[in-house]
N, C-alpha and C positions, 0 to 999 in steps of 0.2 A: 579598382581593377588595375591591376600593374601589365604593363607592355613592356612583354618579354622582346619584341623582335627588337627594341633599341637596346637591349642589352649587348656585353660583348662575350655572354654564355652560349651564342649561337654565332656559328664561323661558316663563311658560305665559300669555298673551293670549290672553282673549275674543275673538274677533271679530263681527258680525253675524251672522246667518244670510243667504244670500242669496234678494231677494227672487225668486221664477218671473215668467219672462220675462210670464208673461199679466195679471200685477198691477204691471207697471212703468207706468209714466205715458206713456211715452215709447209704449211699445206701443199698448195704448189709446186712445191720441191718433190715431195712424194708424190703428189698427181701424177708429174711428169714423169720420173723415174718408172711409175705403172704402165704411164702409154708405153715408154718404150720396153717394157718387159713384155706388155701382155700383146702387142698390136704394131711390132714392127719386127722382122725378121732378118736375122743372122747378121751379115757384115757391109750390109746397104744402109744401116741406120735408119733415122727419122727423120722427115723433113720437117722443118719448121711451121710449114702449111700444117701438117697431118697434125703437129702435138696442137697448134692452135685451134683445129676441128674437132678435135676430138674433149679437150680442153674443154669448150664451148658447148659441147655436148654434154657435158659432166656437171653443167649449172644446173638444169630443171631437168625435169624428168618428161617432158614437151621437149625440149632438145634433143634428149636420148633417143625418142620414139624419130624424130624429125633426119638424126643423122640414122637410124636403125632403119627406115625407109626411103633414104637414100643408099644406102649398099643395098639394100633388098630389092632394087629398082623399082619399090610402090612411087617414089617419083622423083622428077626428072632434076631435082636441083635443091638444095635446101640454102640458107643464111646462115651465115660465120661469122660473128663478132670477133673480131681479133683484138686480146685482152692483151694489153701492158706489162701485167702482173706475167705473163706466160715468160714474155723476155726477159724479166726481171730475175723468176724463177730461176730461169735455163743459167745465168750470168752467176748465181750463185749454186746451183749445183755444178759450173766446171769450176767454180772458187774453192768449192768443198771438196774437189774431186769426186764426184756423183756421177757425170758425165763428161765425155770428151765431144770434140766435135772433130769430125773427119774433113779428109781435104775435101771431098763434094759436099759438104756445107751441110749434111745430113750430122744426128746426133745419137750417139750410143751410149748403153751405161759401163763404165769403168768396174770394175771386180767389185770396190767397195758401195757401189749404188747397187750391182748385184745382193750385193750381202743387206742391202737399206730393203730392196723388195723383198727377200726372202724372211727378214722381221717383220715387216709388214704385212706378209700374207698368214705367219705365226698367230697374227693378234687382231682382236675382234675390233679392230678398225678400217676406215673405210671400207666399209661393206659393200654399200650401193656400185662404187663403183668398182671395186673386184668384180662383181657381177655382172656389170653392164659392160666391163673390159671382157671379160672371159667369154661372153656371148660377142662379143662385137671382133675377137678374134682379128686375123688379117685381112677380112671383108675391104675393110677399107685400102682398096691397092691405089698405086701408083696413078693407075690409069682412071680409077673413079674420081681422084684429087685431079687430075690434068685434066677430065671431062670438066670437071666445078670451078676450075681458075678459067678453061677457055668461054663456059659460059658469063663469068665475071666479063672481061675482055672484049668480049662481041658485046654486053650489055653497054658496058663505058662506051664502046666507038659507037653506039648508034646516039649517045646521049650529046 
């Protein structure tokens, strides 16, 4: 019986692991350009809060329902994981010129991140969340984010 596995006809390379599709750069980059297309309005831009809520919202489909009954006021507060990858994002769509950031620290898309959603919404990609963007609309205002951070804030000083 011959033992193949000492031979040197079989070669065993590492390779990476591969990264999931929702911590690629390239994803993210387009996420974000969506929130701010679909779910921030005119020349106030996006806060950095919002794209991370919404962001986070965009992971499960429990997230979606969880931020979707937060604006709907079914209840009083939901969890925001604030992801890395979201900063990271944002640092290379102003690299690419995809977004600018305004002096109030909020964030809008440039002409050419206009023209990245306008192929994007072309093409039978991200589905889910064109849909759950388009339903989730401007719901999410200024003042439902400033309810969610003051609740963070009273929680930390009692701790």
């Amino acid at each position: 019986m011959d033992n193949y596995l000492l031979t040197n006809e079989i070669i065993f390379d590492s390779k990476p692991d591969a990264v999931p599709y929702n911590y690629r750069i390239s994803y993210k980059i387009a996420q974000i350009c969506l929130i701010i297309a679909k779910t921030c309005s005119g020349r106030a831009g996006c806060s950095l809060v919002k794209l991370h809520i919404i962001s986070n919202a965009l992971n499960t489909k429990e997230c979606m329902q969880a931020l979707e009954e937060y604006v709907n006021e079914k209840m009083s507060f939901m969890l925001v994981r604030f992801d890395p990858a979201v900063n990271r994002a944002i640092k290379y769509a102003i690299a690419d010129k995809l977004v600018s950031q305004l002096k109030n620290g909020t964030f809008k898309l440039t002409d050419t991140g206009k023209e990245l959603v306008k192929k994007i919404d072309k093409e039978d990609i991200l589905q889910e969340e064109k849909i759950f963007l388009k339903e989730l609309g401007l719901k999410l205002t200024n003042d439902k984010i400033e309810q969610l951070m003051s609740l963070w804030r009273y929680k930390n000083a009692e701790s």
